[in-house]
C-alpha positions as CSV (number, residue, x, y, z in Angstrom):
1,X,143.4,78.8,-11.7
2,X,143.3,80.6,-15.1
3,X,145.9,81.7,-17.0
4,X,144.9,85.5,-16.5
5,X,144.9,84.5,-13.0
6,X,148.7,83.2,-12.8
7,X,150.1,85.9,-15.0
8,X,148.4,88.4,-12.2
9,X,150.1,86.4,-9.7
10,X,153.4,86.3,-11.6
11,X,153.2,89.8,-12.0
12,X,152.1,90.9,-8.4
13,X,155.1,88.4,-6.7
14,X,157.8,90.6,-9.0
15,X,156.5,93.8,-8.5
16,X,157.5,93.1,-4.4
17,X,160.5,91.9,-5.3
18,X,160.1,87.8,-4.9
19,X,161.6,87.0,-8.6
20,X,164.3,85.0,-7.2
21,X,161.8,82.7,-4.9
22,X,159.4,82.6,-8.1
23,X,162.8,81.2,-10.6
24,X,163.9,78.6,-7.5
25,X,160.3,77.3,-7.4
26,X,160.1,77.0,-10.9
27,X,163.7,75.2,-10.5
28,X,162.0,72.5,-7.7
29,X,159.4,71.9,-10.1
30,X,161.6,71.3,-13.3
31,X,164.0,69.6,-11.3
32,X,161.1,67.2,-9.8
33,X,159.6,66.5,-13.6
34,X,162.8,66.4,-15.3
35,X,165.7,66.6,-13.4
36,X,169.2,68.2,-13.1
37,X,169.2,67.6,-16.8
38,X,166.4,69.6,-17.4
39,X,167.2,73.1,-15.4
40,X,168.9,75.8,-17.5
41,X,168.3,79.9,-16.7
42,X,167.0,80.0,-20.3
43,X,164.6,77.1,-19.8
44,X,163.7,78.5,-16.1
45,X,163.1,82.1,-17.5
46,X,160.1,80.1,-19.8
47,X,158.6,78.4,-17.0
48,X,158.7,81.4,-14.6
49,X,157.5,83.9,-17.4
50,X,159.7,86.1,-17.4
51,X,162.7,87.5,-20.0
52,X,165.9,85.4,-20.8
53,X,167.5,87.8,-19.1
54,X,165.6,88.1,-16.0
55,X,167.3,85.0,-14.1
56,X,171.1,86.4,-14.8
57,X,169.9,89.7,-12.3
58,X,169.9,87.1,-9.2
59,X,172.1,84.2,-10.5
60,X,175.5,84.5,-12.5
61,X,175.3,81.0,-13.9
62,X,173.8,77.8,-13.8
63,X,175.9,76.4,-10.5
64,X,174.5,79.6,-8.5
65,X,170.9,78.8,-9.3
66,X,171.2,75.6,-8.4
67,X,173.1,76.1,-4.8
68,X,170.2,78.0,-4.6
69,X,168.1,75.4,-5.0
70,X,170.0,73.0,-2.7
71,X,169.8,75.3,0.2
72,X,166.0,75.6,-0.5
73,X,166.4,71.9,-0.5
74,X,168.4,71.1,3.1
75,X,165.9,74.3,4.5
76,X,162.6,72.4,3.3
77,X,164.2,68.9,5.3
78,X,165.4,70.7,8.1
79,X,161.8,72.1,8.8
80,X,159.8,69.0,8.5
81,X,162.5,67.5,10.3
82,X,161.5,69.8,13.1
83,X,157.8,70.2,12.7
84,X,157.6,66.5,12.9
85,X,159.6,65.9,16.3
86,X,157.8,69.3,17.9
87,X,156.4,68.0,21.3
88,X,158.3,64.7,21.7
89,X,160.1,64.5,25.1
90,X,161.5,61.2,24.8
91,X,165.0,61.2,23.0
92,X,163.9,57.4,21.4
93,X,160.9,58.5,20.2
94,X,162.3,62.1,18.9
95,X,165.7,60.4,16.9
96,X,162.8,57.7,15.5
97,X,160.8,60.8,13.8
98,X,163.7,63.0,13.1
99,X,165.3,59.9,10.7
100,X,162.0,59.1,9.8
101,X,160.8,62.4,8.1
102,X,165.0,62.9,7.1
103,X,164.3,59.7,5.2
104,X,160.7,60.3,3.9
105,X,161.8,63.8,2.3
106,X,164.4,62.1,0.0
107,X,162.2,59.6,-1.1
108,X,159.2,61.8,-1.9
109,X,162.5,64.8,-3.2
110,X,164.4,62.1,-5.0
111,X,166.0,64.6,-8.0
112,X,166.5,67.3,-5.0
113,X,167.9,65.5,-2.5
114,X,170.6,63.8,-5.3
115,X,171.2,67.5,-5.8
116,X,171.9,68.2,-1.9
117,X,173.6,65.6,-1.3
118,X,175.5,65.0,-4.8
119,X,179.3,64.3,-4.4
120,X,181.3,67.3,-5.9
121,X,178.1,68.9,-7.6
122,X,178.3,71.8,-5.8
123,X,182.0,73.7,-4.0
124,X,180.1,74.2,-0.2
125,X,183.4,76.3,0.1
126,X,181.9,78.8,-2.5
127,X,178.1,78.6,-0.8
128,X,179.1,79.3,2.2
129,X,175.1,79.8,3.7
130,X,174.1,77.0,1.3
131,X,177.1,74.7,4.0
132,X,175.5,76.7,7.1
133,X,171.9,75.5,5.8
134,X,173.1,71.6,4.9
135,X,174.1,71.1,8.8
136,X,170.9,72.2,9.9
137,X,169.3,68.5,9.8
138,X,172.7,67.0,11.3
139,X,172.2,69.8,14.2
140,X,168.7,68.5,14.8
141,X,169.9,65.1,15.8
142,X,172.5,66.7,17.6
143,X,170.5,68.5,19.4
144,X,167.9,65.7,20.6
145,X,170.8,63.3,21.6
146,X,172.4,66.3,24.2
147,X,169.2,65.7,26.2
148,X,169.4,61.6,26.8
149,X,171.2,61.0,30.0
150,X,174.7,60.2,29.0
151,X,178.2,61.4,28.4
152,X,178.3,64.4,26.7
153,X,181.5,63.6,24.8
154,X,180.1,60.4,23.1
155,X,177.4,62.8,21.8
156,X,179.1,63.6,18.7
157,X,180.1,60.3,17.9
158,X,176.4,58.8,18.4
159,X,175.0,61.7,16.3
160,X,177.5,60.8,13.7
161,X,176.6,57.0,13.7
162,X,173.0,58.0,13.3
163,X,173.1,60.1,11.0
164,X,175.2,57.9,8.8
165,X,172.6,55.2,9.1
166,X,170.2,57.9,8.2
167,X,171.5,58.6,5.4
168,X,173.3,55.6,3.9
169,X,170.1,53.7,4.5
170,X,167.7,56.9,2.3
171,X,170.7,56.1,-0.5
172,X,169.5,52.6,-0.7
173,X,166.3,53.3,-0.7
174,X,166.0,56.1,-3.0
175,X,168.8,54.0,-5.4
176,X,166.3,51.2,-5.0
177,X,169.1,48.7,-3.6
178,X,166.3,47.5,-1.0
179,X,163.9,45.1,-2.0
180,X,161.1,46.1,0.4
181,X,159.2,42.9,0.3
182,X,162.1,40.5,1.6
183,X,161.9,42.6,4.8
184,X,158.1,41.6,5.1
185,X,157.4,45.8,4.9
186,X,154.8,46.6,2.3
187,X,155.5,50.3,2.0
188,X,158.6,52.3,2.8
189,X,157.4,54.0,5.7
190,X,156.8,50.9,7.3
191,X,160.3,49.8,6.6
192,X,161.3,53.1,7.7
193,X,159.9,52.7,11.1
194,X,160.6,49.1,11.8
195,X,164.0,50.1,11.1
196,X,164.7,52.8,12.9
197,X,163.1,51.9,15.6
198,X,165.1,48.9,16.1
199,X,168.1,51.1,15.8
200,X,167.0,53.7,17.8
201,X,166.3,51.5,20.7
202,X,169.7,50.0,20.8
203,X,171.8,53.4,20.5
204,X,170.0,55.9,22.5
């Protein structure tokens, strides 16, 4: 694409009124090349071509813009999560893929999903749709476990158990704590799978 071509693009997304989609992808992208560190409004108003200025009309300061970019985050993982279970009947099989894409996001998002998911980085109780969007990948699991045949009330205590596997297990991961090759796995997703699916078997 040439640059006349991007400005046109730049220019056409505005004029409709998609500036603040255009500054949180520009956000993903600095955040993915140079991390929390490197995402500023001033900095994002360069890479998104537009004034200094121009950020400040959709975000009041740096914490808004990147809630926003959190709950761009949790919605991005939330939909994989679901377009990657869509037409699996069998709760096993469903929890397997619903962990497996949870855990596959985070490693291929590693800056983002710190963000998401970073202890007292972001007050949920001031984001109140960016709290609302972070338990849609919990609800997922929820959901898929209410169809297994089984107690209802022990629902919410297997879809916390999983989950926490989930996710303490993409922290070690992403932290590189796991050395992949004393598990005989010689990529992640195959550790991912043989994993979960050994979990998955014994719980649901």
């Amino acid at each position: 694409m040439t640059a006349a071509e991007v400005i046109f693009q730049k220019k056409f997304k505005y004029h409709h009124g998609q500036l603040r989609e255009a500054l949180i992808e520009s956000a993903l992208k600095i955040l993915k090349e140079k991390g929390i560190e490197g995402i500023n409004l001033r900095a994002l108003a360069g890479a998104t071509g537009v004034t200094p200025a121009a950020p400040y009309s959709h975000f009041r300061d740096k914490d808004d813009l990147l809630a926003a970019v959190a709950e761009a985050g949790f919605q991005r993982l939330a939909l994989q999560m679901a377009e990657e279970a869509t037409g699996l009947k069998d709760t096993q099989a469903r929890i397997q893929r619903l962990m497996t894409s949870y855990i596959r996001f985070a490693v291929e998002n590693k800056a983002l999903f710190r963000l998401m998911f970073g202890s007292g980085q972001l007050d949920m109780k001031k984001y109140p749709t960016l709290a609302m969007t972070a338990g849609k990948s919990y609800s997922l699991i929820s959901a898929a476990l209410s169809k297994r045949q089984a107690p209802a009330e022990d629902t919410p205590f297997l879809t916390v158990a999983i989950w926490s596997l989930c996710h303490g297990l993409t922290s070690l991961i992403i932290d590189e704590k796991i050395n992949l090759k004393q598990f005989g796995a010689g990529t992640v997703d195959e550790f991912i799978q043989r994993t979960v699916g050994i979990f998955s078997s014994h719980l649901v």
